[in-house]
C-alpha positions, -999 to +999 in steps of 0.1 A: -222+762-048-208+738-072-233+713-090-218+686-115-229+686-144-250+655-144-270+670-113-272+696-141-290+672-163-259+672-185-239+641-197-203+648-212-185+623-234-153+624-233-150+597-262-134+620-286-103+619-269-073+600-267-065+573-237-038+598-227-060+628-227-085+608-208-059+603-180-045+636-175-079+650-176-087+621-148-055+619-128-042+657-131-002+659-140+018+637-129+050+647-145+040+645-181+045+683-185+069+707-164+038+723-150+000+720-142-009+753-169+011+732-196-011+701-183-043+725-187-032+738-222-027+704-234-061+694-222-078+722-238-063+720-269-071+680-267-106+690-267-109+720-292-090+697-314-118+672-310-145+697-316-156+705-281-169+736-276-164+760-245-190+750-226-172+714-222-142+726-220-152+742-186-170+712-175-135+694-174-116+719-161-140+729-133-151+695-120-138+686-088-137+648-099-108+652-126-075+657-114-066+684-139-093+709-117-067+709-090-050+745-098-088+760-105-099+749-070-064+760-053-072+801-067-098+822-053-138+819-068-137+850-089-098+849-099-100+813-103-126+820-129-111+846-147-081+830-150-094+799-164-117+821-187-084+835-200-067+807-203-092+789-222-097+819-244-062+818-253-064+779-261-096+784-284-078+813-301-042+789-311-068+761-320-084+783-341-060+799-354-032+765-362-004+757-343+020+783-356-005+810-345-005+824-378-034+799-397-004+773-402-007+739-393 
C-alpha cells in the first residue's frame, strides 16, 4: 500500500530546482519532450544535478501527487518498479559520469 512520504515522517524540498523542473515534476508532460521517459530523464537528471540522492529521486517519481508518476502507476507493481529502478540507475550513471558519458562535461 502506498504511503507518502510525509505520512512517512519525511519532508522533501524540492527548492533546489528550477521553476520548470518544479512544473514538470508537478504537472507531468505536457508536450515539453516527445515522450513521458524523456520527461522522466529530464527530471532525474534535474535532481542528481542538484545533488539529490536516490532516495528522492524515487519519492518524485513514485508519488501519486506529481504528474510525472503517471507512466510508474500505468505499469504493473513489480515491473513498474524495476523499470524505474533501471531507469533511474541509468540517469545516476550519465550524471555521474558528464554529459558525454565519457567524464566530459
Amino acid at each position: 500500500m502506498y504511503q507518502a512520504p510525509e505520512d512517512l515522517g519525511l519532508r522533501l524540498t524540492l527548492s533546489l530546482l528550477p521553476a520548470k523542473v518544479h512544473d514538470l515534476i508537478r504537472n507531468g508532460n505536457r508536450g515539453e519532450y516527445p515522450n513521458r521517459p524523456e520527461a522522466s530523464e529530464a527530471v532525474c537528471a534535474a535532481m542528481f544535478q542538484a545533488g539529490y540522492v536516490v532516495a528522492e529521486v524515487w519519492i518524485v517519481m513514485t508519488d501519486p501527487a506529481n504528474g510525472i508518476s503517471e507512466g510508474f502507476f500505468e505499469e504493473d507493481g513489480e515491473r513498474a518498479e524495476t523499470h524505474l529502478e533501471q531507469s533511474i540507475s541509468e540517469d545516476l550513471k550519465v550524471a555521474e559520469l558528464g554529459e558525454d558519458g565519457n567524464g566530459q562535461r
